[in-house]
Steps between C-alpha positions, in 0.01 A plus 500: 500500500830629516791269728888501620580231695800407664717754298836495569806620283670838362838577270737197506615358828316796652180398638266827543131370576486177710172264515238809427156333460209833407194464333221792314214377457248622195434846487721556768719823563817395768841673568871379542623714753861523646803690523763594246667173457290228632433259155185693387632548141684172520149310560331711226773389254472139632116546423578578171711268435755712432768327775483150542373316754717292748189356671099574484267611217242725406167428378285747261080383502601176648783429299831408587685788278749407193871617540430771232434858567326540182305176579407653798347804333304270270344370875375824593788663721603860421841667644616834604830468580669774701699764310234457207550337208401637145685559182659769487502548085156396466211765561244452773250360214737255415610410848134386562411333198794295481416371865169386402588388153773273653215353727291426217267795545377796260761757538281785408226390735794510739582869456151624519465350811834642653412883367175438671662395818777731490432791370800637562652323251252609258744826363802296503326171294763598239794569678790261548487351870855612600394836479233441754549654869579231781090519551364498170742169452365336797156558369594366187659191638166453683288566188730226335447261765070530460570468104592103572128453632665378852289311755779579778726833496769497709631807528929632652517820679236678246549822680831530517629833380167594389364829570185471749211626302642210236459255777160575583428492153669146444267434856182604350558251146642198765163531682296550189636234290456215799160654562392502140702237362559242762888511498655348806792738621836402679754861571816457685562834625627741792241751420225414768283761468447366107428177613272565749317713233464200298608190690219271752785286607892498507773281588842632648833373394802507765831366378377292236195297609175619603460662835115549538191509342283747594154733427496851377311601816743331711814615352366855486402531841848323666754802466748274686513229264527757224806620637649166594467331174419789272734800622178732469 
C-alpha cells in the first residue's frame, strides 16, 4: 500500500539514508525506530518528497509517487513532521480547514471532525496556534494531518516534548482512527513504549539504512537488543 525502496540521499553532497527499502501494508500501524541521528527524519522528508531523491522511489496505492509534496497529499499521504508545523497567525479553526480545503475537502466538515477527535482543542478552536502549548500544537499538527483525508500518516517524533497524559491521548486517537478509519500508520520515533502501544511491527534504523525488522512481541521481550540499537 504504502513503499520506499532503495532510498538513498540527504542535504547536498551529504548522503544521510542509503538504499532503505520498508513497506506498510493497508491498515497497518509500524514504527521507525532508532537513535538520535540515524536518518529517521531524513527518510520521512524523502517520503514526502520534501528532499530529493539521489536514487529509489516511493509508491502510494501502487503508484510510483510524483516529485510534488502537494501531489503527494492529493495520493493519500499525510505528514507530521517533527517540531510541528502549524501557522502560527492563524487560529486552530483555520489551521484545520485550510489543510483540508487545500486537499480539496470541506473545511468545516474538517473541523468538526478534529473537535470530535481532539477535544482538547475544542476551548482553544478560536485561538491563534502560536499561542498553543508545545502539546496542544502537536495535537493540532496531528488534527491537520487527518483533515487531508490521508490513506498513510507518517508521523516524526510525535511525542517529543509532549507531556505524557498528551501522549496517551494522541495514542488513544492513533489507535482509534486506524481501527475506525482504516489509516495505515508509519512513526519514526525513540519513544518505544508509544510504539509498542500502537505499533504490530517496526523497523530499526542504524547509521542510515535499515538494521532490522522486527515484531512487537519480539522487540519487547529482547532487552538486549533494546539496549544495543535503541539505548533503552
Amino acid at each position: 500500500m504504502f513503499r520506499i525502496v532503495n532510498a538513498t540521499g540527504g542535504y547536498g553532497k551529504t548522503v544521510i539514508i542509503r538504499d532503505v527499502t520498508l513497506h506498510v501494508d493497508a491498515g497497518e500501524v509500524v514504527a521507525l525506530l532508532g537513535r538520535n541521528g540515524v536518518g529517521k527524519s531524513t527518510l520521512m522528508r524523502f517520503a514526502t518528497g520534501l528532499i530529493p531523491a539521489s536514487h529509489g522511489h516511493v509508491e502510494i496505492g501502487g503508484v510510483t509517487a510524483p516529485a510534488s509534496p502537494a501531489k503527494r497529499a492529493k495520493l493519500g499521504l499525510g505528514y507530521v513532521p517533527q517540531g510541528r508545523f502549524v501557522f502560527p497567525r492563524m487560529t486552530v479553526i483555520e489551521n484545520i480547514a485550510v489543510a483540508a480545503e487545500a486537499n480539496g475537502h470541506n473545511g468545516g466538515k474538517a473541523v468538526e471532525s478534529a473537535m470530535a477527535d481532539f477535544p482538547m482543542l475544542k476551548p482553544k478552536a478560536g485561538d491563534l496556534a502560536g499561542g498553543l502549548s508545545g502539546g496542544q500544537q502537536q495535537v493540532l499538527a496531528l488534527a491537520r494531518a487527518l483533515a487531508v483525508q490521508p490513506h498513510i500518516l507518517l508521523l516524526d517524533e510525535p511525542t517529543e516534548g509532549v507531556q505524557p497524559s498528551t501522549i496517551d491521548e494522541i495514542a488513544g486517537v492513533l489507535k482509534r482512527i486506524n481501527r475506525d478509519r482504516g489509516i495505515a500508520i508509519l512513526v519514526a520515533e525513540q519513544d518505544l513504549d508509544f510504539c509498542l502501544s500502537i505499533a504490530t511491527r517496526a523497523y530499526v534504523m542504524e547509521k542510515g539504512a535499515i538494521r532490522l525488522e522486527t515484531d512487537r512481541d519480539r522487540l519487547s521481550a529482547d532487552k538486549q537488543l533494546q539496549q544495543e540499537l535503541l539505548g533503552v
